[in-house]
HTML snippet that shows the backbone in 3Dmol.js (N, CA, C, O; Angstrom):
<script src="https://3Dmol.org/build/3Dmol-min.js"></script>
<div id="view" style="width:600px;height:400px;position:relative"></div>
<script>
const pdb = `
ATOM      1  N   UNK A   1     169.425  59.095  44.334  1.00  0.00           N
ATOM      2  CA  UNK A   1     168.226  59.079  45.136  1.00  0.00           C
ATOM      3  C   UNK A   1     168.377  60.088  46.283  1.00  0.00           C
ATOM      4  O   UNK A   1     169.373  60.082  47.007  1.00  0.00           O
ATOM      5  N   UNK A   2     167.370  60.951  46.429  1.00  0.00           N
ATOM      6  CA  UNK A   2     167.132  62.039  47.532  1.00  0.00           C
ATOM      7  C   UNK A   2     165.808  61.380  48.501  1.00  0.00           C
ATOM      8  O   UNK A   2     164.643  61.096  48.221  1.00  0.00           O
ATOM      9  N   UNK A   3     166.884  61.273  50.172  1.00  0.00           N
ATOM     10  CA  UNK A   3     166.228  61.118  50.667  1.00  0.00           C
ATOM     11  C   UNK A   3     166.203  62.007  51.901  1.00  0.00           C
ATOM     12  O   UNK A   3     167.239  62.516  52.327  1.00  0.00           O
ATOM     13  N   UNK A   4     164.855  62.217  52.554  1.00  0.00           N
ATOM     14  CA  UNK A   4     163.965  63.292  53.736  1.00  0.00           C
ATOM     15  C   UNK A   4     164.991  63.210  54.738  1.00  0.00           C
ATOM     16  O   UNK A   4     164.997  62.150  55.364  1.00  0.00           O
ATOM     17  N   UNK A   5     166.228  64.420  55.176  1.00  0.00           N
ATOM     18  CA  UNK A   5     166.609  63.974  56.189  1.00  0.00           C
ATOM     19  C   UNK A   5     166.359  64.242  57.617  1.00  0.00           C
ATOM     20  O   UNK A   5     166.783  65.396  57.553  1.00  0.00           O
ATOM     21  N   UNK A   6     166.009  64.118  58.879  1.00  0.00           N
ATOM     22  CA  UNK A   6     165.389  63.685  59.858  1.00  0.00           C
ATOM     23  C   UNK A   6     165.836  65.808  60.467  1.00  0.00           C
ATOM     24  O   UNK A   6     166.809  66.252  59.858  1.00  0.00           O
ATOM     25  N   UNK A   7     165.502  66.321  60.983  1.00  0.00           N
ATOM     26  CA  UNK A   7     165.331  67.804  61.986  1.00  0.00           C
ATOM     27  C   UNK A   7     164.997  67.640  63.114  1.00  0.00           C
ATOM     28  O   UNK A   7     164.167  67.058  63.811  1.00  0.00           O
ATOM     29  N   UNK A   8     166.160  68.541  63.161  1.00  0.00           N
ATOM     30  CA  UNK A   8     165.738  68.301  65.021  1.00  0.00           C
ATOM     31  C   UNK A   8     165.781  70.468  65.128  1.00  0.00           C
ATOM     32  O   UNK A   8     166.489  71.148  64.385  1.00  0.00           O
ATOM     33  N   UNK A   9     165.253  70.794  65.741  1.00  0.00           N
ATOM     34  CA  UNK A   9     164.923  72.489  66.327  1.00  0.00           C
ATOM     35  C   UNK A   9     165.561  73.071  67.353  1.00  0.00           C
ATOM     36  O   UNK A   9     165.374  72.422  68.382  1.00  0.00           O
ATOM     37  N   UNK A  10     166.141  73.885  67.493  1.00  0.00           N
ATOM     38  CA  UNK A  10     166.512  74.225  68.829  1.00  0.00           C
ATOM     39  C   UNK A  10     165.733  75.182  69.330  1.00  0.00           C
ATOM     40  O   UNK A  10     165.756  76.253  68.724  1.00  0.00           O
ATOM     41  N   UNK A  11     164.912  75.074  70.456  1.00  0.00           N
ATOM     42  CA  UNK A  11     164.046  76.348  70.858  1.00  0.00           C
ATOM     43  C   UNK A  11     165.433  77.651  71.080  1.00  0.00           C
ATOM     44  O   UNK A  11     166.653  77.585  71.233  1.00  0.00           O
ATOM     45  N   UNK A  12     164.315  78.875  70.979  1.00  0.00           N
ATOM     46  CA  UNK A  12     165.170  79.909  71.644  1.00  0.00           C
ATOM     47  C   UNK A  12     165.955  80.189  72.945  1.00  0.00           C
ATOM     48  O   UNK A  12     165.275  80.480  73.928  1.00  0.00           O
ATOM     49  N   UNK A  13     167.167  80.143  73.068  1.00  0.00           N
ATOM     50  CA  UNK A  13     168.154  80.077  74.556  1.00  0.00           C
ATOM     51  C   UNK A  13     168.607  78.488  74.793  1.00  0.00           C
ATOM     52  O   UNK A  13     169.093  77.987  75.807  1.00  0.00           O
ATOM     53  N   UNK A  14     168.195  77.696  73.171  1.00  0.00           N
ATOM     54  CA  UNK A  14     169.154  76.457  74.035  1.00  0.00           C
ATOM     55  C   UNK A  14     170.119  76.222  73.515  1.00  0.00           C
ATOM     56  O   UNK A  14     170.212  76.940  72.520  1.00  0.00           O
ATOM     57  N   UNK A  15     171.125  75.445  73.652  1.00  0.00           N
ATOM     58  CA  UNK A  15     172.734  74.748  73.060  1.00  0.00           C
ATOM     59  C   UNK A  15     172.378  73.056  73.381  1.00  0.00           C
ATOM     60  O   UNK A  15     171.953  72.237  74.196  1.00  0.00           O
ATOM     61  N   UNK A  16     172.934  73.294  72.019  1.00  0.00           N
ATOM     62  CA  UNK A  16     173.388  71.883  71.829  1.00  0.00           C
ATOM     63  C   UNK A  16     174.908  71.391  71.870  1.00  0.00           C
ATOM     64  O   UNK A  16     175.616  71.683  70.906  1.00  0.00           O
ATOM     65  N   UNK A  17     175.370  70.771  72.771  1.00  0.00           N
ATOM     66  CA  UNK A  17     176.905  70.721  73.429  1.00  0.00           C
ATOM     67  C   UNK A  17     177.446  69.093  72.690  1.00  0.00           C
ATOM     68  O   UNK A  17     177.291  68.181  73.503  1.00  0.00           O
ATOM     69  N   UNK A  18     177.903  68.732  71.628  1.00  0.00           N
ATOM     70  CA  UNK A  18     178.544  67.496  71.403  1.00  0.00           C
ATOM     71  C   UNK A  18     179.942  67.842  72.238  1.00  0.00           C
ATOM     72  O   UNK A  18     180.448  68.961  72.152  1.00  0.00           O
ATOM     73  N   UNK A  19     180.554  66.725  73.100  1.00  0.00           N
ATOM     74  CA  UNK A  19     181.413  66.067  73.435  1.00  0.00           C
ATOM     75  C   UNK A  19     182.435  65.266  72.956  1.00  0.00           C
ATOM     76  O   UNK A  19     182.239  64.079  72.693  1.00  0.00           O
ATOM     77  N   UNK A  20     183.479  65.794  72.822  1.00  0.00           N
ATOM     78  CA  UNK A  20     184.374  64.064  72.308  1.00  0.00           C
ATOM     79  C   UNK A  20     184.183  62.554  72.934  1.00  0.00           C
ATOM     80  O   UNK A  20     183.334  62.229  73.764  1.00  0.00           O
ATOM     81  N   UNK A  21     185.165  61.728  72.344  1.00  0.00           N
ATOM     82  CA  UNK A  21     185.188  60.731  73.778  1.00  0.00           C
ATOM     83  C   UNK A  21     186.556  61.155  74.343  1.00  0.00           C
ATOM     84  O   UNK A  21     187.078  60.802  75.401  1.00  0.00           O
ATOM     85  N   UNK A  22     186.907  61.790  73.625  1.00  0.00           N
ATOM     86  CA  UNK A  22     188.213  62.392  74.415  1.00  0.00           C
ATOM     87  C   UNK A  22     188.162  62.990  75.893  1.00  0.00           C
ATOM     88  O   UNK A  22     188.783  62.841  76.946  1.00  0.00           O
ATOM     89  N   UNK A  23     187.250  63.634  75.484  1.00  0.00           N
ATOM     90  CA  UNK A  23     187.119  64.965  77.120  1.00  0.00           C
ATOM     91  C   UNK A  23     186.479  63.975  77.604  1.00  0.00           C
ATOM     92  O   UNK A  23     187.030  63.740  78.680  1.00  0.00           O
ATOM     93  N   UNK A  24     185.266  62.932  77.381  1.00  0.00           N
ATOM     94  CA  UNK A  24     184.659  61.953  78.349  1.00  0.00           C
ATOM     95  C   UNK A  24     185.579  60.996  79.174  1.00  0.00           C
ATOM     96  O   UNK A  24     185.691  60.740  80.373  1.00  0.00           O
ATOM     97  N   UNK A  25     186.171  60.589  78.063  1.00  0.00           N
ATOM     98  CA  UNK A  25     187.124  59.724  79.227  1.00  0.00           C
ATOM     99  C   UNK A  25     188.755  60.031  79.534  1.00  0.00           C
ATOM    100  O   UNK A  25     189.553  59.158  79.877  1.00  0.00           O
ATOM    101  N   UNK A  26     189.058  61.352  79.354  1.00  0.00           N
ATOM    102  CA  UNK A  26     189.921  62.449  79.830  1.00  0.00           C
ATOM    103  C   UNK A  26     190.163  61.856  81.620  1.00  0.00           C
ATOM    104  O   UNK A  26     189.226  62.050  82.394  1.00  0.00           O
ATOM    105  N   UNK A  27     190.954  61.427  81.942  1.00  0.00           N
ATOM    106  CA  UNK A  27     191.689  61.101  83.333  1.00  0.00           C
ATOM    107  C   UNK A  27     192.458  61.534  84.386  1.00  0.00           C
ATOM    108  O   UNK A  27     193.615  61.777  84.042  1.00  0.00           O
ATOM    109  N   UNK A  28     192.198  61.731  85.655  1.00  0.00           N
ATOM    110  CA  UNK A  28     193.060  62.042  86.413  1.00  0.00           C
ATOM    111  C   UNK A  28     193.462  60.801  87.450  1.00  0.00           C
ATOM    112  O   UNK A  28     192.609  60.636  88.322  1.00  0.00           O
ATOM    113  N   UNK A  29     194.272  60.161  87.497  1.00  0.00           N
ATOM    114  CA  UNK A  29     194.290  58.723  88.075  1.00  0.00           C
ATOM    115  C   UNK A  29     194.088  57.790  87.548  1.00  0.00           C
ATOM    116  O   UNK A  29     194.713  57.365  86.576  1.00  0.00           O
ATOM    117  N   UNK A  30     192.922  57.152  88.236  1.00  0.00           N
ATOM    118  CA  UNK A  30     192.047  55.671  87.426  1.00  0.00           C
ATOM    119  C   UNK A  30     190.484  56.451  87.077  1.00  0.00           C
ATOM    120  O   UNK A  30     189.728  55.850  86.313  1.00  0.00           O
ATOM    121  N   UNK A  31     190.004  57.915  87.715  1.00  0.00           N
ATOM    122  CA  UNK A  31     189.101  58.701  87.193  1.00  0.00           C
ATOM    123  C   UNK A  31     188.453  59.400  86.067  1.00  0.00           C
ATOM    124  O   UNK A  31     188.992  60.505  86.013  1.00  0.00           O
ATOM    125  N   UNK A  32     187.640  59.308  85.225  1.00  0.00           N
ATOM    126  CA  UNK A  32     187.513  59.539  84.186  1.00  0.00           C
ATOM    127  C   UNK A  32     186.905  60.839  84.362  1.00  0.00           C
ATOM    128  O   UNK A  32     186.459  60.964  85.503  1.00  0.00           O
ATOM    129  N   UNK A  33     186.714  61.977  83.529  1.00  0.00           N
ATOM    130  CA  UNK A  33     185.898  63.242  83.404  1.00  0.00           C
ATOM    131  C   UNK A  33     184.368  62.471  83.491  1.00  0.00           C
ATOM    132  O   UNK A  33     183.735  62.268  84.528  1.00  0.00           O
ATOM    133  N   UNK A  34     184.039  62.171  82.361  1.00  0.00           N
ATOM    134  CA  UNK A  34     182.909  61.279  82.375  1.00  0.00           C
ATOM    135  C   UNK A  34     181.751  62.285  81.926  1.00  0.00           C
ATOM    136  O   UNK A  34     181.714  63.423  82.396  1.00  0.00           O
ATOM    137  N   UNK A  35     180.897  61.872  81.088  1.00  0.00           N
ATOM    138  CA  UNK A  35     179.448  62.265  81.056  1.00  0.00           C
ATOM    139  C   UNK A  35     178.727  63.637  82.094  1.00  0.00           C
ATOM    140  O   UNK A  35     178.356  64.797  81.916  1.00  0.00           O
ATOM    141  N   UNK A  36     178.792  62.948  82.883  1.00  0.00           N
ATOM    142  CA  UNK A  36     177.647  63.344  84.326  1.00  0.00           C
ATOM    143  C   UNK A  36     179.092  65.241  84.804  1.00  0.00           C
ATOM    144  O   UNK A  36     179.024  66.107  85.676  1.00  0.00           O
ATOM    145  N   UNK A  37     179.761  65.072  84.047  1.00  0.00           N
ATOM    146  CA  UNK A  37     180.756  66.241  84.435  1.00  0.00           C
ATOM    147  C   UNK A  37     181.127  67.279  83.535  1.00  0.00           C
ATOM    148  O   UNK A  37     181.783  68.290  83.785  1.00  0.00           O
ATOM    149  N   UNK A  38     180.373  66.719  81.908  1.00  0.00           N
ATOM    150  CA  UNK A  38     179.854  67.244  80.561  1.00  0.00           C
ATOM    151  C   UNK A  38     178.633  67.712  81.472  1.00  0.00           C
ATOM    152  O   UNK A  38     178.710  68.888  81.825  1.00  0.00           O
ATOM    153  N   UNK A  39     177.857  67.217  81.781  1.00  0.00           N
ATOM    154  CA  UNK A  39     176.458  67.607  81.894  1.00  0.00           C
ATOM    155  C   UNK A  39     176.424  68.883  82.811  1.00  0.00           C
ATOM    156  O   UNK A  39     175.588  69.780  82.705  1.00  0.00           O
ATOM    157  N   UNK A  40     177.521  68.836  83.791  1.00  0.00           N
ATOM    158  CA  UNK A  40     177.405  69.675  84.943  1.00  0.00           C
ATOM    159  C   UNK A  40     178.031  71.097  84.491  1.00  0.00           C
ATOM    160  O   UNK A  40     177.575  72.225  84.680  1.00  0.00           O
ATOM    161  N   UNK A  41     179.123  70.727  83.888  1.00  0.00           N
ATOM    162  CA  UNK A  41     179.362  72.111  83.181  1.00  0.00           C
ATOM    163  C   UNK A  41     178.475  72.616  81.855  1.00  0.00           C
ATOM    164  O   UNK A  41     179.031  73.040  80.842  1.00  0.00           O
ATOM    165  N   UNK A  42     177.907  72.577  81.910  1.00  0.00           N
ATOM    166  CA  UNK A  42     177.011  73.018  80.386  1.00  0.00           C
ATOM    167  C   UNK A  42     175.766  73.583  81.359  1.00  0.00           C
ATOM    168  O   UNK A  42     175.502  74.783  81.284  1.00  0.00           O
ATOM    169  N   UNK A  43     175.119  72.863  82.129  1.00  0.00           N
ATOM    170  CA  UNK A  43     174.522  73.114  83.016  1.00  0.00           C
ATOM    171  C   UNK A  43     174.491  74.372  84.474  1.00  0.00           C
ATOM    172  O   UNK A  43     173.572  74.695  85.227  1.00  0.00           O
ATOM    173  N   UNK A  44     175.669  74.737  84.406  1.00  0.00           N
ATOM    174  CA  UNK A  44     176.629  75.426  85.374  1.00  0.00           C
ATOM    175  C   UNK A  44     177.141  76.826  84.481  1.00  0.00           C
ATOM    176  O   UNK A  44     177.490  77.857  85.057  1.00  0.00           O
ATOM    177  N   UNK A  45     177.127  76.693  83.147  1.00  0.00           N
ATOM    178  CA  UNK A  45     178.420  77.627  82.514  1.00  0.00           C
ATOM    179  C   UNK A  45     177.311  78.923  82.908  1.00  0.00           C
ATOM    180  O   UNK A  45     176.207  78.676  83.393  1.00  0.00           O
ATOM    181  N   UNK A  46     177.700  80.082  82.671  1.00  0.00           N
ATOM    182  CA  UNK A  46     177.741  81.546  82.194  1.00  0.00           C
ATOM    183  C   UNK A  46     178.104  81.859  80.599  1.00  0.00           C
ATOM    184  O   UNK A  46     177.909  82.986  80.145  1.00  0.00           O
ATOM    185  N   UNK A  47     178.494  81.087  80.010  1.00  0.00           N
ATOM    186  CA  UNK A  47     178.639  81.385  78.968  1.00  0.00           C
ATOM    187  C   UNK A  47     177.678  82.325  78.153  1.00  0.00           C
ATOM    188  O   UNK A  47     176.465  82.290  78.359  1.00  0.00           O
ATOM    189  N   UNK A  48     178.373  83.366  77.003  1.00  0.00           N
ATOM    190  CA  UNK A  48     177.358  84.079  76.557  1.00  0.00           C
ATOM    191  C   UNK A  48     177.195  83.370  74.797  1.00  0.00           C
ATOM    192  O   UNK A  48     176.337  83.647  73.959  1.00  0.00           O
ATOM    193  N   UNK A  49     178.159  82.570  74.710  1.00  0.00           N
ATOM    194  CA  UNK A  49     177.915  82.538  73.440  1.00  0.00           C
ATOM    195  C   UNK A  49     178.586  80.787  73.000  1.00  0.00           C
ATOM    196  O   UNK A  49     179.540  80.242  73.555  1.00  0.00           O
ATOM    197  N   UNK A  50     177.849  80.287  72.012  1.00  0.00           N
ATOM    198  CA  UNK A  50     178.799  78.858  71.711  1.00  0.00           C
ATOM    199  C   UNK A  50     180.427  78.270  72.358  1.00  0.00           C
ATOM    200  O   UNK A  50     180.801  77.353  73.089  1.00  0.00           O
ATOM    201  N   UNK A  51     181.149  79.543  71.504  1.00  0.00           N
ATOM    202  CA  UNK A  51     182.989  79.252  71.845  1.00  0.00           C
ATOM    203  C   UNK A  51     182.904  79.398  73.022  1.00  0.00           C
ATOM    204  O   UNK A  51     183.578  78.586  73.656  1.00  0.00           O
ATOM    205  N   UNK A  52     182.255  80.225  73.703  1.00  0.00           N
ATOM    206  CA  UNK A  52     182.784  80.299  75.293  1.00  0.00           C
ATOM    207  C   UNK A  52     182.446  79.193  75.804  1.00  0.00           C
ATOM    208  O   UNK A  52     183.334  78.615  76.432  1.00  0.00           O
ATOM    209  N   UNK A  53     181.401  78.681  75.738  1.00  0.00           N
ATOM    210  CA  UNK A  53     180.926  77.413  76.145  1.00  0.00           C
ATOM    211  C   UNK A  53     181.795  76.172  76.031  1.00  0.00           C
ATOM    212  O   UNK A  53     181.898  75.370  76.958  1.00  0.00           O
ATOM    213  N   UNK A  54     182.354  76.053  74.983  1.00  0.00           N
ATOM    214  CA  UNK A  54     183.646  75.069  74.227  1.00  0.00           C
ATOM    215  C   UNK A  54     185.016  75.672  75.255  1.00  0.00           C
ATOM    216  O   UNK A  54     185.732  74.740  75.622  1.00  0.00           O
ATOM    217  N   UNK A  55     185.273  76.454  75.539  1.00  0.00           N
ATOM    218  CA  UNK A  55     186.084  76.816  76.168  1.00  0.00           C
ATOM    219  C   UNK A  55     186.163  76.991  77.668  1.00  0.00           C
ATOM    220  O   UNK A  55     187.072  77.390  78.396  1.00  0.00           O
ATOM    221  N   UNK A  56     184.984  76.590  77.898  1.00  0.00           N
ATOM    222  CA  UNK A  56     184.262  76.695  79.357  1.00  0.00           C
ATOM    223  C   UNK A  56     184.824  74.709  79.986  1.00  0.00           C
ATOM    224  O   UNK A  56     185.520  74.442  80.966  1.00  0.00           O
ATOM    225  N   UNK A  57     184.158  73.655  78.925  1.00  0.00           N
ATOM    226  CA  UNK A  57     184.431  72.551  78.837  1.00  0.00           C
ATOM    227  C   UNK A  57     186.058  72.303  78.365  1.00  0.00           C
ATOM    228  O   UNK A  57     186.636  71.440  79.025  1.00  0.00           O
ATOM    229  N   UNK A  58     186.616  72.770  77.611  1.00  0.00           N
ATOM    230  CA  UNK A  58     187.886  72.185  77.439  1.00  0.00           C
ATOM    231  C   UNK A  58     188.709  72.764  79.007  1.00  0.00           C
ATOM    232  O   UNK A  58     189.592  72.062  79.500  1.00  0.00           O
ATOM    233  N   UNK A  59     188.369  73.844  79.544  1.00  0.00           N
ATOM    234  CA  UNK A  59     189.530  74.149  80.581  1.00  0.00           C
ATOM    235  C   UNK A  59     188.630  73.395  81.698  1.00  0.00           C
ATOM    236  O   UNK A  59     189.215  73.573  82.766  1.00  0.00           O
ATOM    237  N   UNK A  60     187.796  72.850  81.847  1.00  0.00           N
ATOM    238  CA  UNK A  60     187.272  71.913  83.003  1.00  0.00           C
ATOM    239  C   UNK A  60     188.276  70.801  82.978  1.00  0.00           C
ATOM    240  O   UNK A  60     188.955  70.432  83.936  1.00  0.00           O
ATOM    241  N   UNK A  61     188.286  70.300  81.727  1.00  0.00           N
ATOM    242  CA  UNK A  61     188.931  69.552  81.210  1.00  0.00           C
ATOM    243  C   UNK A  61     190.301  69.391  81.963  1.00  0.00           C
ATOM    244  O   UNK A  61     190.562  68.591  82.862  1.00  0.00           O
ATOM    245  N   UNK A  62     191.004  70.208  81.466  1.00  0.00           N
ATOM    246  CA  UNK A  62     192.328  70.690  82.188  1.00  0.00           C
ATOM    247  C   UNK A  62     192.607  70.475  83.372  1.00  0.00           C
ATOM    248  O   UNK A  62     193.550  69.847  83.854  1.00  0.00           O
ATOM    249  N   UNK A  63     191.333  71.283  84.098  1.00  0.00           N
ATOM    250  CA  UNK A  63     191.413  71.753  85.383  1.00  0.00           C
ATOM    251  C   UNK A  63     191.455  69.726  86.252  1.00  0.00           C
ATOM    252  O   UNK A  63     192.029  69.239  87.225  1.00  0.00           O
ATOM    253  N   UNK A  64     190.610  69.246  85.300  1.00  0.00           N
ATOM    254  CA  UNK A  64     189.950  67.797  85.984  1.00  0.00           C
ATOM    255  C   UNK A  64     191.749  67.000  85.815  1.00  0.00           C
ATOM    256  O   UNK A  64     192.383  66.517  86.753  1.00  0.00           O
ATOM    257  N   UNK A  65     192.037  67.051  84.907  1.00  0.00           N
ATOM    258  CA  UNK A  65     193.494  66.211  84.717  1.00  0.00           C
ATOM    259  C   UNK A  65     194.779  66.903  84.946  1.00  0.00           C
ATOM    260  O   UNK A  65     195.802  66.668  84.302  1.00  0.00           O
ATOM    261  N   UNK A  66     194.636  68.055  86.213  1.00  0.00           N
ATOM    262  CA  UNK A  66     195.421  69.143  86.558  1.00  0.00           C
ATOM    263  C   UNK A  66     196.886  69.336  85.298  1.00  0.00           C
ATOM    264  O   UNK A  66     198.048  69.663  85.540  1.00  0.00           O
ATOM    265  N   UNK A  67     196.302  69.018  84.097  1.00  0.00           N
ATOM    266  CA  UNK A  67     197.489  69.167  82.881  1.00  0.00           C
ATOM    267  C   UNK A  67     196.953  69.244  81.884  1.00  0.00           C
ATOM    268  O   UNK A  67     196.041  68.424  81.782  1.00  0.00           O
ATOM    269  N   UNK A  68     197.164  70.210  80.607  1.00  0.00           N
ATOM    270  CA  UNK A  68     197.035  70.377  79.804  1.00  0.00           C
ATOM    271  C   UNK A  68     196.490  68.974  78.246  1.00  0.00           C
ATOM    272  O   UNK A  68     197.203  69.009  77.242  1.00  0.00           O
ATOM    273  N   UNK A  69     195.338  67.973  78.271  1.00  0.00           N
ATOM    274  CA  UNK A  69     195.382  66.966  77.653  1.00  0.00           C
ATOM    275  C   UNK A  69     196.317  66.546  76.695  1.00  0.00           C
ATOM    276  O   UNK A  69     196.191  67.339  75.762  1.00  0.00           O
ATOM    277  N   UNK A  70     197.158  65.754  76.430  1.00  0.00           N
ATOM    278  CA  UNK A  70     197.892  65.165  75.187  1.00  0.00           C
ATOM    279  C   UNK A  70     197.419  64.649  74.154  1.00  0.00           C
ATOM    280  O   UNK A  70     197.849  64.790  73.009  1.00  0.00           O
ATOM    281  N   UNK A  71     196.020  63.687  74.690  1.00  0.00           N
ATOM    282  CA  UNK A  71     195.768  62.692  73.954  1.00  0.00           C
ATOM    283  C   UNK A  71     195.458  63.813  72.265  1.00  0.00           C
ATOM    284  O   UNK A  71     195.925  64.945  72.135  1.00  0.00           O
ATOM    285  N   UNK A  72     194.830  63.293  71.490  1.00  0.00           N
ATOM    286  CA  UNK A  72     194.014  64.395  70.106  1.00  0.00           C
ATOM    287  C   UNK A  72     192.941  64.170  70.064  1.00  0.00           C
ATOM    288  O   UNK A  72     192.264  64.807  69.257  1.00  0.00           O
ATOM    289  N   UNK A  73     192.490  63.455  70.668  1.00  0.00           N
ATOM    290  CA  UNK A  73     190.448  63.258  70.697  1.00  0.00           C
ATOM    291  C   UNK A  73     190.150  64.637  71.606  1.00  0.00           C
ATOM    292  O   UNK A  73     189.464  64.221  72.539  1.00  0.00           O
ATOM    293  N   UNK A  74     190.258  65.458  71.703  1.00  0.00           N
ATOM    294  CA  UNK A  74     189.433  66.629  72.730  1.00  0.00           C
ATOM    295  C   UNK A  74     189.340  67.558  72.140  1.00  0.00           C
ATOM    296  O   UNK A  74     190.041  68.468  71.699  1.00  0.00           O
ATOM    297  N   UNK A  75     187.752  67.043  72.185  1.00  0.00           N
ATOM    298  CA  UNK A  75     187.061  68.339  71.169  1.00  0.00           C
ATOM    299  C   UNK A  75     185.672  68.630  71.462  1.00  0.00           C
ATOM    300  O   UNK A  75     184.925  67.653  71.409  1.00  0.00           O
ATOM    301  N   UNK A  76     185.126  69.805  71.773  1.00  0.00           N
ATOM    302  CA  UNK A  76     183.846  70.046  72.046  1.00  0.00           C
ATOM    303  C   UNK A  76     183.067  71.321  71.198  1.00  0.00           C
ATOM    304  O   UNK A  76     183.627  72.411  71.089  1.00  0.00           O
ATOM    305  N   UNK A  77     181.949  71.105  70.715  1.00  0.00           N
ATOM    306  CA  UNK A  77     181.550  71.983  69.676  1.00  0.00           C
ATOM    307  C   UNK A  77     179.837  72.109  70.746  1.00  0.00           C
ATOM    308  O   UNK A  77     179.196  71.327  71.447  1.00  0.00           O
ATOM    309  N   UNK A  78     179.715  73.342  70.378  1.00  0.00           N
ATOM    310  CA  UNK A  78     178.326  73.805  70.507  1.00  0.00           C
ATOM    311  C   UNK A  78     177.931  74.960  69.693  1.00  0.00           C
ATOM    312  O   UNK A  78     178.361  76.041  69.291  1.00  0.00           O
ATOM    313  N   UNK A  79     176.341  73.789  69.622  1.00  0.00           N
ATOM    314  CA  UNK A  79     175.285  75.197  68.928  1.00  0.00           C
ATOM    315  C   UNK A  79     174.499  75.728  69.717  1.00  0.00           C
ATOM    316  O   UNK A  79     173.893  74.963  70.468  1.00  0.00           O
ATOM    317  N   UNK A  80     174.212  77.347  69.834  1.00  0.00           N
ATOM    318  CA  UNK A  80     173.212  78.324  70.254  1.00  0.00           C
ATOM    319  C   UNK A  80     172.484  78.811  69.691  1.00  0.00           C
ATOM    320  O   UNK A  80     172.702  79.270  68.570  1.00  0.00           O
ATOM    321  N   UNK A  81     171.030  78.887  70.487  1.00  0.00           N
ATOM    322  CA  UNK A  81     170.154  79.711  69.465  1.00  0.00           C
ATOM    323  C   UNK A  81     169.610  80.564  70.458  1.00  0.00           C
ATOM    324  O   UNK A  81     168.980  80.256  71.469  1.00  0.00           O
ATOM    325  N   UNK A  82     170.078  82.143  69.852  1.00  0.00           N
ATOM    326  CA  UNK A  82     169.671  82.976  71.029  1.00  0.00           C
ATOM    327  C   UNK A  82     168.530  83.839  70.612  1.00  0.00           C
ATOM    328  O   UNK A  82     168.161  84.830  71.243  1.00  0.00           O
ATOM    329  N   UNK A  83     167.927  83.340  69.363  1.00  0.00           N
ATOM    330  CA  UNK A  83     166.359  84.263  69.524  1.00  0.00           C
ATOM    331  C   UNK A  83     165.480  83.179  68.222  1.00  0.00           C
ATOM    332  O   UNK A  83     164.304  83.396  67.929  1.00  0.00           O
TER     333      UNK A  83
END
`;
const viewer = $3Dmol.createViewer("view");
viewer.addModel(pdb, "pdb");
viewer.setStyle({}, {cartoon: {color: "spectrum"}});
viewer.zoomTo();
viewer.render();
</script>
C-alpha cells in the first residue's frame, strides 16, 4: 500500500536546522545548552551555506561546555534553500 506523504517547502533563503538531544542538553555544570541557545545561534549565524551552519552550532557547543563533547548524541544537520 502507497500512501500520500505529508510536504513541507522551504521558501527561498531559509534553513531548516534539526538538533540532537545531544547538543540540547550538552552541559556546563548543572546548565544545559538548551533549545532557546539552538535558536540563538541559527538566528545569529553568518553562515553561507548548510555545513557552515552545522559547524557554526557544534563549536557553540564546545564553546558552551568549554570542552570538546564526549557524549555520541551531537549532531546537527541543516537544509538550505538559496534560490
Amino acid at each position: 500500500m502507497i500512501s500520500d506523504a505529508p510536504m513541507a517547502v522551504l521558501e527561498p533563503g531559509a534553513v531548516l536546522l534539526l538538533a540532537s538531544r545531544g547538543i540540547v542538553e550538552a552541559k556546563c555544570k548543572a546548565e544545559e545548552f538548551g533549545l532557546q541557545r539552538v535558536k540563538d545561534v541559527l538566528q545569529q549565524s553568518k553562515a553561507a551555506d548548510a555545513k557552515e551552519l552545522c559547524v557554526s552550532v557544534l563549536d557553540q557547543v564546545q564553546q558552551f561546555m568549554r570542552t570538546a563533547p564526549k557524549h555520541d548524541d551531537v549532531t546537527a544537520l541543516a537544509l538550505a534553500r538559496n534560490s
